[in-house]
C-alpha positions in Angstrom: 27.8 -40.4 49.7 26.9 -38.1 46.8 29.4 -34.7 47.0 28.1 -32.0 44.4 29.7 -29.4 43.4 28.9 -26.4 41.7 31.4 -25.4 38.9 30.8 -21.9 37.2 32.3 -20.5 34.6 32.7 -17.0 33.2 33.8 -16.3 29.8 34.3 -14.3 27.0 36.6 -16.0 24.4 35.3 -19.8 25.6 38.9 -20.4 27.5 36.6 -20.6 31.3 34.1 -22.7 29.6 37.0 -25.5 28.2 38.6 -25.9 31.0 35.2 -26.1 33.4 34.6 -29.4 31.4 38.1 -30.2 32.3 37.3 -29.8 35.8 33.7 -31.7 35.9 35.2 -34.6 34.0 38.4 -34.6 36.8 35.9 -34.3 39.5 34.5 -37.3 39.4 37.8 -39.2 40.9 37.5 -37.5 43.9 34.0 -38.2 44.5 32.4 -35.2 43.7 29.1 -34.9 41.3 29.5 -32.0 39.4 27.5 -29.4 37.8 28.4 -27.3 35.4 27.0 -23.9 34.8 27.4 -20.6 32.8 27.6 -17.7 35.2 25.1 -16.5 32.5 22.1 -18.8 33.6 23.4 -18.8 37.1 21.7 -17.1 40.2 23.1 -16.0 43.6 20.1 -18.4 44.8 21.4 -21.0 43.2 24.8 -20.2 45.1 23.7 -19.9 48.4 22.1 -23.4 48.2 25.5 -24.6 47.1 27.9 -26.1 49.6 30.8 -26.5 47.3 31.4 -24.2 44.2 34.5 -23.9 42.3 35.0 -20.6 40.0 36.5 -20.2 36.7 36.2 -16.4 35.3 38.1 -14.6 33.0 38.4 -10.8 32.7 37.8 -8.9 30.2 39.3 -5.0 28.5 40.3 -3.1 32.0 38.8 -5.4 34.7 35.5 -6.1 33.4 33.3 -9.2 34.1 33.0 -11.5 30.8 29.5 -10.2 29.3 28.2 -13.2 30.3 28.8 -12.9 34.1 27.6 -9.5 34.5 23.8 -10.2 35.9 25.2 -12.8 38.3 27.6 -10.0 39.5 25.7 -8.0 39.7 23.3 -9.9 42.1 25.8 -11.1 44.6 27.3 -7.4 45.0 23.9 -6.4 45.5 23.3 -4.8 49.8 20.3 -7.6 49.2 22.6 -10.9 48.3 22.5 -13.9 50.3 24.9 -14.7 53.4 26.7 -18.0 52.6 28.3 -19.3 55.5 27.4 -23.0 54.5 29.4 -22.8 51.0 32.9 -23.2 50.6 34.8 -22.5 47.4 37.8 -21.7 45.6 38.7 -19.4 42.3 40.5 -20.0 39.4 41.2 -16.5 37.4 42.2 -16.0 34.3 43.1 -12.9 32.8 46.2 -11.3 31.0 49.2 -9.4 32.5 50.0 -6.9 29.6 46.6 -5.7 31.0 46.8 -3.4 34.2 43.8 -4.7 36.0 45.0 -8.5 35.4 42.5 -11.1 36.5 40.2 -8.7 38.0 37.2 -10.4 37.6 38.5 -13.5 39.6 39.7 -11.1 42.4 36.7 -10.0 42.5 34.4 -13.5 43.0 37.3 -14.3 45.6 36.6 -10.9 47.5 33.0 -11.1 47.5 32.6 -14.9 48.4 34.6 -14.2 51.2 32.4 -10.7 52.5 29.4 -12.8 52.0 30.7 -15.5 54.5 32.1 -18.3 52.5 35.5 -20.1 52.9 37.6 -20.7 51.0 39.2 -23.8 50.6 42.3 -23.4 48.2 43.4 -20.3 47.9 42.8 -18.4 44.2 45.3 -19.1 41.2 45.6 -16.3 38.8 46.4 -17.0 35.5 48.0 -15.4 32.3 47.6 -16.1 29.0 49.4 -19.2 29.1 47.0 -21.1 31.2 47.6 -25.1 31.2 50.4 -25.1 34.4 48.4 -22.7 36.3 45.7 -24.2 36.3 46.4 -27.6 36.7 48.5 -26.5 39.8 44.8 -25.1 40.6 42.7 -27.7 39.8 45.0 -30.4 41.6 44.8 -28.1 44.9 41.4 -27.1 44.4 39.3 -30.7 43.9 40.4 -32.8 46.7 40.2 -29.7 49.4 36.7 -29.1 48.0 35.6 -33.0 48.6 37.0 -32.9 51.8 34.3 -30.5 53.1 31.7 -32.7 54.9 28.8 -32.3 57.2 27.3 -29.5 55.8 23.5 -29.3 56.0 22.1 -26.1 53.6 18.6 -25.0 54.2 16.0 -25.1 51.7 15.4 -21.3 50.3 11.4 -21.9 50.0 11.0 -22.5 54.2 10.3 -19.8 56.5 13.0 -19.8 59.3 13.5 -17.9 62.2 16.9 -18.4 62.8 19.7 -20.4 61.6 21.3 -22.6 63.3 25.2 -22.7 63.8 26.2 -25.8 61.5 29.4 -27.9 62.8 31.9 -28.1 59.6 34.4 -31.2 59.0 37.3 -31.0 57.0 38.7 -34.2 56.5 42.6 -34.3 56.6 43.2 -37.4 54.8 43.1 -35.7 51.1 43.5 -38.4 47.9 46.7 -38.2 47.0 45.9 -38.7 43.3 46.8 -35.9 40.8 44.5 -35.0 37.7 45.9 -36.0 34.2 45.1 -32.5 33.2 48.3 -32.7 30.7 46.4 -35.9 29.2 43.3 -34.3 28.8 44.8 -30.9 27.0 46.9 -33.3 24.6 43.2 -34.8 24.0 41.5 -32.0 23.8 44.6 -30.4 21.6 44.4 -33.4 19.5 40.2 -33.0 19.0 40.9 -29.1 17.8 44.7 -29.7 16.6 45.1 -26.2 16.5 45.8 -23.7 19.2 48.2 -21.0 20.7 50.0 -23.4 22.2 50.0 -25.6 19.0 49.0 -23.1 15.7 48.9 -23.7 12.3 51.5 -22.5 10.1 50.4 -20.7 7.3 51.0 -17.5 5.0 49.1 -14.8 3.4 47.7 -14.4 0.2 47.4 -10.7 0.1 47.8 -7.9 2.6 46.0 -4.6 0.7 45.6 -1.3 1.8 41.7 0.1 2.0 42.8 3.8 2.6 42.5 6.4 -0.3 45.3 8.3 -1.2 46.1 11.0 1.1 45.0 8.9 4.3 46.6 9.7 7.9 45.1 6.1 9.0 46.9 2.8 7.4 44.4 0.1 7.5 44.9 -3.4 5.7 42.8 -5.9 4.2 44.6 -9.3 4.9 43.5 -12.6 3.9 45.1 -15.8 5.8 45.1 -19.3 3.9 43.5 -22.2 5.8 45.1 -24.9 3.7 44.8 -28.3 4.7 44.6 -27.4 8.6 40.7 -28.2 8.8 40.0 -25.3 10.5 36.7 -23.8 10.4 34.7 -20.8 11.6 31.6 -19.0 11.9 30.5 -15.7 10.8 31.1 -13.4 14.3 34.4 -16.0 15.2 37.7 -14.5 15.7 41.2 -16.0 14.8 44.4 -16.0 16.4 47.8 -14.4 15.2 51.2 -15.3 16.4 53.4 -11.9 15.5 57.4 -11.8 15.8 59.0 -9.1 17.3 60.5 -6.8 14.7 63.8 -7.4 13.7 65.2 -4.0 14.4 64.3 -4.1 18.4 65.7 -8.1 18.9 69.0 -6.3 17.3 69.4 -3.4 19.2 68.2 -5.2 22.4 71.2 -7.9 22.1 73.6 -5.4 21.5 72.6 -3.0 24.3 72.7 -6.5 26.3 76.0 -7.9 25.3 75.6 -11.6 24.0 76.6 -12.8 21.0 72.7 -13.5 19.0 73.8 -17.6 17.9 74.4 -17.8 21.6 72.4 -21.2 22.4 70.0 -20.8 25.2 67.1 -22.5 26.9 63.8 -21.2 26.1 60.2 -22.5 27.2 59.8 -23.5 23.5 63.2 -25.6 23.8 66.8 -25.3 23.1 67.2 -22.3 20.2 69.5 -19.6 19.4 69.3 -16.0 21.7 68.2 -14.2 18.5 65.0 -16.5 17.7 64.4 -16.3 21.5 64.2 -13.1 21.7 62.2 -12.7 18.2 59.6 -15.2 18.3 59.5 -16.4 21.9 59.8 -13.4 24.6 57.2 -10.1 24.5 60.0 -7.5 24.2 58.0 -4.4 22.5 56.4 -3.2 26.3 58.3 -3.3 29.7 55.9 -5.8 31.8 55.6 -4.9 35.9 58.2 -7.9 37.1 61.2 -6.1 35.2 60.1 -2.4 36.0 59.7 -3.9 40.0 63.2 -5.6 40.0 64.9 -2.9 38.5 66.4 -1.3 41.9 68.0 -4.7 42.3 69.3 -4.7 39.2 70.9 -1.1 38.6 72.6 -1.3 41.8 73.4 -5.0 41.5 72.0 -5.7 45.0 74.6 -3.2 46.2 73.2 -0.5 48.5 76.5 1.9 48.4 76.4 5.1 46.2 78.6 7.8 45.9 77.5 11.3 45.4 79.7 14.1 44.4 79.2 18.0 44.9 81.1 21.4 44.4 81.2 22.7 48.0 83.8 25.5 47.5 85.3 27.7 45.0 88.0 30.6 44.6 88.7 32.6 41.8 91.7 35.1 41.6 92.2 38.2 38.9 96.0 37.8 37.7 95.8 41.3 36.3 94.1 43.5 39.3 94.8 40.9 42.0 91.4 40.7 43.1 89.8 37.4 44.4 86.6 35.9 44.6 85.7 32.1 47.1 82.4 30.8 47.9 81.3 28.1 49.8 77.9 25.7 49.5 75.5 26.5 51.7 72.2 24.7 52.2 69.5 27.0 50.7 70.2 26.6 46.6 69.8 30.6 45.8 73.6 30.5 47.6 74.7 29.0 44.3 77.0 31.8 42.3 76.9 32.2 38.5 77.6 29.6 36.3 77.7 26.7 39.2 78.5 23.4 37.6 74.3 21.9 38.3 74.7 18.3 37.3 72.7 15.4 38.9 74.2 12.9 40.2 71.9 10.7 38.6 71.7 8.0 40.9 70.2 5.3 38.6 68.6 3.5 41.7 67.3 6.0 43.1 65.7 6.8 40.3 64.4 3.0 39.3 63.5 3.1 43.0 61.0 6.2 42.0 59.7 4.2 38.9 58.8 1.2 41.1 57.4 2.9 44.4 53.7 2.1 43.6 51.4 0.4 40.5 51.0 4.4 39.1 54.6 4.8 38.4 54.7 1.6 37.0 52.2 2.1 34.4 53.4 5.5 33.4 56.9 3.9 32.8 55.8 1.2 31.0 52.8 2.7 28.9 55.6 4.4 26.2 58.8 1.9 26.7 59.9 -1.3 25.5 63.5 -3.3 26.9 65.8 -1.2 24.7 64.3 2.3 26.5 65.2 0.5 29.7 68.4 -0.4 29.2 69.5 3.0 27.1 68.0 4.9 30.5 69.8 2.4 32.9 73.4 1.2 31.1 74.0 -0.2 34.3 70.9 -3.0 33.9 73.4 -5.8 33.4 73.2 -9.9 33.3 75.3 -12.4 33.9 73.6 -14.3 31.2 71.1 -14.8 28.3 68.7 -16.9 30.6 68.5 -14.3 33.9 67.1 -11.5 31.3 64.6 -14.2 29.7 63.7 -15.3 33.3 62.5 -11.7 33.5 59.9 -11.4 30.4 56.5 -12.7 29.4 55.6 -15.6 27.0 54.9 -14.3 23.4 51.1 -14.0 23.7 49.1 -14.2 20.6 46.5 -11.4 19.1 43.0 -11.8 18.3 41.3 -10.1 15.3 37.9 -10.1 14.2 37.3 -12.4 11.3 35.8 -10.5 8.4 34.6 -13.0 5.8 32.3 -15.7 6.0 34.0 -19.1 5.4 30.9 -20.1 3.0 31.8 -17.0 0.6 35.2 -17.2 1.0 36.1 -21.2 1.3 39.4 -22.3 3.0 40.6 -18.6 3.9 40.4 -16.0 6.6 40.1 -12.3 5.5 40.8 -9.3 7.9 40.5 -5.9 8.2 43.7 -4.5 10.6 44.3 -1.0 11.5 48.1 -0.6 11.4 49.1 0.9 14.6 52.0 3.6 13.8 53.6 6.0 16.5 56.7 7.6 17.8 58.1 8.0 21.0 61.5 8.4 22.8 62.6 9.5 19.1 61.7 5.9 17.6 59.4 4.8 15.0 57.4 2.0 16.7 54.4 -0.4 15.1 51.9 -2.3 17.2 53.4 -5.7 17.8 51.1 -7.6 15.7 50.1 -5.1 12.7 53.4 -4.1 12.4 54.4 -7.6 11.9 52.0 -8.3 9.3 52.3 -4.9 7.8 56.6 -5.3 7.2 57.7 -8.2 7.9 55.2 -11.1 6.3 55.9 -11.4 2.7 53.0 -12.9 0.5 52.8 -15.8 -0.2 56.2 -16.5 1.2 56.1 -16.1 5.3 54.8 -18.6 7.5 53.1 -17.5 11.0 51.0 -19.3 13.5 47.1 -19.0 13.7 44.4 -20.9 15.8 40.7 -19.9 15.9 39.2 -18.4 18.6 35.1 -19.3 18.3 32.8 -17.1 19.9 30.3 -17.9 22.9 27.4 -15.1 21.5 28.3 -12.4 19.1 26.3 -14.8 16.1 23.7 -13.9 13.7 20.1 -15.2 14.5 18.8 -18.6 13.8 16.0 -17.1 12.3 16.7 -15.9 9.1 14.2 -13.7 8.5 15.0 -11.6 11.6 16.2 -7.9 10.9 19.8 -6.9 12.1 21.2 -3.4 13.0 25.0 -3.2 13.3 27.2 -0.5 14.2 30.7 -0.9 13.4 32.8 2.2 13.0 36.6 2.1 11.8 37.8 -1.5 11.6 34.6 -2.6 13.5 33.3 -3.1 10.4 35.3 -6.3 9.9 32.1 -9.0 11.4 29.6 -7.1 9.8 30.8 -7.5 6.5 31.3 -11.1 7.3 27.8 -11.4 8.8 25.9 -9.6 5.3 28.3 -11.7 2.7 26.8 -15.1 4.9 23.1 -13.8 4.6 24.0 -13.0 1.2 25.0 -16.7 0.8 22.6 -18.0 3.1 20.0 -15.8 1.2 18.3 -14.8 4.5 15.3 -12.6 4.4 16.0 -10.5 7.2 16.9 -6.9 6.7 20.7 -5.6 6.8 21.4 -1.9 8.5 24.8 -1.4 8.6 26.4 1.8 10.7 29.8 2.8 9.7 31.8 5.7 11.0 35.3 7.0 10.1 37.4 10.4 9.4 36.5 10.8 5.8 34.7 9.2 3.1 37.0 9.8 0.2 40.0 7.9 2.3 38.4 5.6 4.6 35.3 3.8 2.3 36.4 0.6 3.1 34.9 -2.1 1.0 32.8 0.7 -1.1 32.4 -1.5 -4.2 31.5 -4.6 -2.1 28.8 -2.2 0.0 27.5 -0.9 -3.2 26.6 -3.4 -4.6 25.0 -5.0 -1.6 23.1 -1.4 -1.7 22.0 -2.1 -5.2 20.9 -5.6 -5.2 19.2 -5.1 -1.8 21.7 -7.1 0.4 22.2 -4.7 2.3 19.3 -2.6 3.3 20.5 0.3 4.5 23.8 2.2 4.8 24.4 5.0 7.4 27.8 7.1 7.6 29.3 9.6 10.4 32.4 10.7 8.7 33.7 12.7 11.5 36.1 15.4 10.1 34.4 15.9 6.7 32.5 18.8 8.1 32.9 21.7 11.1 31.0 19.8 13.7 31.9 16.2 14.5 29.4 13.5 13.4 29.6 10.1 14.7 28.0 6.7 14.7 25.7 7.7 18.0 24.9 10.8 16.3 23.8 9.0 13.4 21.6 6.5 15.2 19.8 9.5 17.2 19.1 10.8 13.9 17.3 7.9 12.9 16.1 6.9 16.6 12.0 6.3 15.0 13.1 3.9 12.3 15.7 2.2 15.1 12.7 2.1 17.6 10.7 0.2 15.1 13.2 -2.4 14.0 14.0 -3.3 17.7 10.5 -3.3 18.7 9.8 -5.7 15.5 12.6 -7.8 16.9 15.9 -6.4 15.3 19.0 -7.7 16.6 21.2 -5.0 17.3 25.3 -5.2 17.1 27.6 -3.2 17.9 32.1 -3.9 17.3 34.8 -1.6 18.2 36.1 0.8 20.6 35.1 -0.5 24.1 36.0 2.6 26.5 34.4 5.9 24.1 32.5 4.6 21.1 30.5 1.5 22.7 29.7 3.4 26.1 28.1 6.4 23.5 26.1 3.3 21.4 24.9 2.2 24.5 23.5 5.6 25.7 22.2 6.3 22.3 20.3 3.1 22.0 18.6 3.7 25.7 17.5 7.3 24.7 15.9 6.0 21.5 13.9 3.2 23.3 13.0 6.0 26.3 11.8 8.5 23.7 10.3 6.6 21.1 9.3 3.5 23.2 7.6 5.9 25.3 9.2 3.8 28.6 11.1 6.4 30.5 14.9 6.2 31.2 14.7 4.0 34.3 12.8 1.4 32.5 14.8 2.1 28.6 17.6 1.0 31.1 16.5 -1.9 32.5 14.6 -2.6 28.8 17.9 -2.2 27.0 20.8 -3.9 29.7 18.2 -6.6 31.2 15.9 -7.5 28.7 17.5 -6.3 25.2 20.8 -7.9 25.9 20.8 -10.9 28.7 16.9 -12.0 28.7 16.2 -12.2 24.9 20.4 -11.8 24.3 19.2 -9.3 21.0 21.7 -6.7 21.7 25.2 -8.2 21.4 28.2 -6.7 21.4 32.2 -7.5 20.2 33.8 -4.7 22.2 37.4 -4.6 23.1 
């Protein structure tokens, strides 16, 4: 008896999509026929029919859907979505806990199923970055309760019924008791790319530039990654993968403030190594993550609920030369206090972790500005009996993805980037972002080896059709796939026109690229090239300003069939592109703003998939 299952997939990075084949390819020992589908060309018709569906989605920025999965979201959360009583499912989320809202998106599809009257059959399995174990422990749950659902009868959507009748459900107990060789089929699939986060390629730089002018607030790098003889490749639009090391100064000062001797052996998930390489290439230690900040009550008061508090309560003073005296005695109401009362708090440290860790809020705030050694310089009583209990408490080193900004035919056997150094100060240290600072101080060219893997991406490409006309908007170090996408038409010597967007502070320290763009502008590469700098004038100009300005021209490339791009800021600059790019079709398309919406999120960017966007 034939079992199909539906197995969808939402994704962003191509992580949901890799392991769906996983799953259809495992389904097939327990019975099932499977079907694999992006959420993309997926309908909530298509669902409702379905009596078994298993869910991979990941989430993206703070809780979003992946790009891909929006439409179908949006469907099923519709008032007018389907009742699915006859489908059972289960959810496998992935997602990212240095992110507040981690594995939203899978939440989500869990929730929803659920309201709309499905069951669930194995419960949901979030997942962090580090994915494999997880899932597996998923997918081995997951598949044989799925094939065990029998007896279900789901109408046909195109027949007219009055009423449905109440359909008797079987779960059969006796579940296969074989497990998937999901470790077999990573090693394969490992051994088919070679080259991942879990497995990278070890490589160095060949030069690490800065693009600002002299005088710049902003410190922004070109950096350009040798491929060597890893056979990695890439397209124009792909990103790559960094492994950073913590910076030297914070592995230092958090072993001392711990107590342990740095050549200390201990046991890592990458082995048996010493407690300084743990803690500088293994462990996230530059941001407090939610397990530590929750178990810190315990571990201030080291599971001991007795504290002692100490107060003045009464006082006498005497005058040896007139004999006069002065007492007092605490009472309740604090205006009773005399002058010069000894205020000190008693600084209960778990009371005051307790206040850090009452809800997710307090959590956040705490850990938004504080690494490790701000926890243990606040709380000297956050003690360990060894290496391995403060390791049990922290995250996997989690590798960074950066926009690849060169295009492998124009730049053979190397990745270029373009990297905003992330500087700031607080709690009176200098701090770097975890990954530009790394690359920024501590990788030496030529000489330091790192760990990269690519990350290919599912959409954000240039157009088959060469001749097509592109518009990208890129401000900052958004720019860094645009210039990759113009030096591959410039190699591929593509016909289409080039409109580039670029915004920053000021043009005489952040012209990144200016002789490359030039010269593109000269020889016709590069069609057009429209600026916002922002502060070089009273009133604050910016990309969205720009593209208003130009909103007849914009109208008439997108109507011609323009692709339009957009990379950068997800939360201010993208949500302003967006609005821009619907008030120039409403105006000058002469739609209205219902319709520019519906033109712009429905048909611009998931019907003919023109407007495409790298946001983060």
């Amino acid at each position: 008896m034939s079992k199909p299952v539906l197995i969808l997939f939402g994704t962003q990075s191509g992580n949901s999509e890799d392991l769906a084949s996983q799953l259809a390819k495992s389904a097939s020992s327990h019975g099932l026929t499977p079907q694999v589908v992006d959420m993309e060309a997926a309908s909530v018709e298509q669902m409702a029919q379905s009596e078994r569906i298993l869910i991979i989605c990941s989430t993206w920025g703070e809780g979003d859907m992946p790009d891909a999965a929006e439409a179908l979201w949006d469907s099923i959360s519709a008032e007018s979505a389907p009742r699915m009583e006859n489908t059972h499912f289960s959810v496998c989320a992935l997602g990212d806990t240095s992110y507040e809202f981690f594995c939203q998106s899978g939440i989500d599809w869990d929730n929803r199923l659920e309201e709309l009257g499905a069951k669930r059959v194995f419960p949901r399995k979030d997942c962090d970055v580090d994915f494999d174990e997880p899932y597996a422990e998923w997918a081995n749950g997951a598949l044989p309760a799925i094939s065990a659902v029998v007896g279900v009868s789901v109408p046909e959507p195109e027949k007219e019924v009055d009423a449905v009748e109440e359909v008797s459900v079987k779960i059969e107990a006796n579940i296969p008791e074989e497990k998937i060789n999901t470790e077999k089929e990573v090693k394969t699939k490992e051994k088919d790319s070679k080259w991942s986060m879990k497995n990278p390629y070890m490589t160095t730089i060949s030069e690490k530039d800065i693009l600002n002018g002299p005088g710049a607030t902003k410190e922004t790098r070109h950096v350009s990654i040798l491929l060597g003889d890893s056979g990695l490749t890439y397209r124009a639009g792909d990103a790559i993968g960094i492994i950073p090391e913590n910076p030297e100064s914070t592995v230092n000062s958090l072993i001392e403030l711990l107590g342990f001797d740095p050549e200390q052996e201990v046991e890592s998930h990458s082995g048996t190594v010493t407690l300084y390489d743990a803690l500088k290439k293994d462990y996230e230690i530059h941001r407090l993550n939610k397990k530590f900040v929750k178990a810190m009550p315990e571990l201030v008061s080291g599971g001991s609920e007795t504290t002692i508090e100490i107060k003045l309560v009464r006082s006498e003073r005497a005058n040896v030369r007139n004999g006069s005296s002065f007492a007092w005695e605490l009472k309740h109401k604090t205006e009773t206090l005399p002058k010069n009362y000894p205020i000190q708090s008693t600084n209960n440290p778990s009371a005051r972790a307790e206040e850090i860790s009452k809800d997710n809020d307090t959590i956040e705030d705490y850990i938004w500005s504080r690494d490790y050694v701000d926890a243990l310089e606040q709380f000297p009583s956050l003690k360990f009996d060894k290496p391995e209990k403060f390791l049990s408490y922290l995250d996997k080193l989690k590798g960074r993805l950066y926009s690849i900004a060169s295009s492998p035919d124009a730049h053979p056997g190397e990745v270029q980037l373009t990297i905003a150094i992330v500087r700031y100060n607080h709690h009176d240290r200098d701090r770097a972002g975890l990954c530009t600072g790394y690359l920024a101080d501590e990788v030496e060219v030529g000489d330091t080896q790192f760990g990269v893997y690519m990350s290919p991406t599912k959409s954000f490409l240039l157009p088959e059709d060469q001749s097509t006309d592109i518009i990208m908007v890129g401000p900052g170090t958004g720019i860094a796939p645009f210039r990759a996408f113009v030096e591959q038409r410039e190699f591929d010597k593509s016909t289409g026109r080039n409109w580039l967007f670029f915004g920053d502070q000021h043009e005489a320290t952040e012209y990144y690229y200016k002789d490359q763009i030039e010269t593109w502008l000269d020889d016709g590469t590069l069609y057009k090239y429209t600026t916002a700098w922002s502060r070089d004038q009273a009133e604050k100009i910016y990309v969205q300003t720009r593209m208003l300005e130009h909103a007849e021209e914009i109208w008439e490339w997108i109507d011609g069939g323009a692709y339009f791009y957009v990379c950068g800021d997800k939360n201010y600059m993208a949500k302003d592109v967006h609005a821009a790019l619907i008030k120039i079709c409403s105006e000058q398309g002469g739609m209205g703003l219902e319709k520019a919406t519906e033109f712009v999120t429905q048909t611009l960017m998931k019907d003919e998939k023109r407007y495409l966007r790298d946001v983060y």
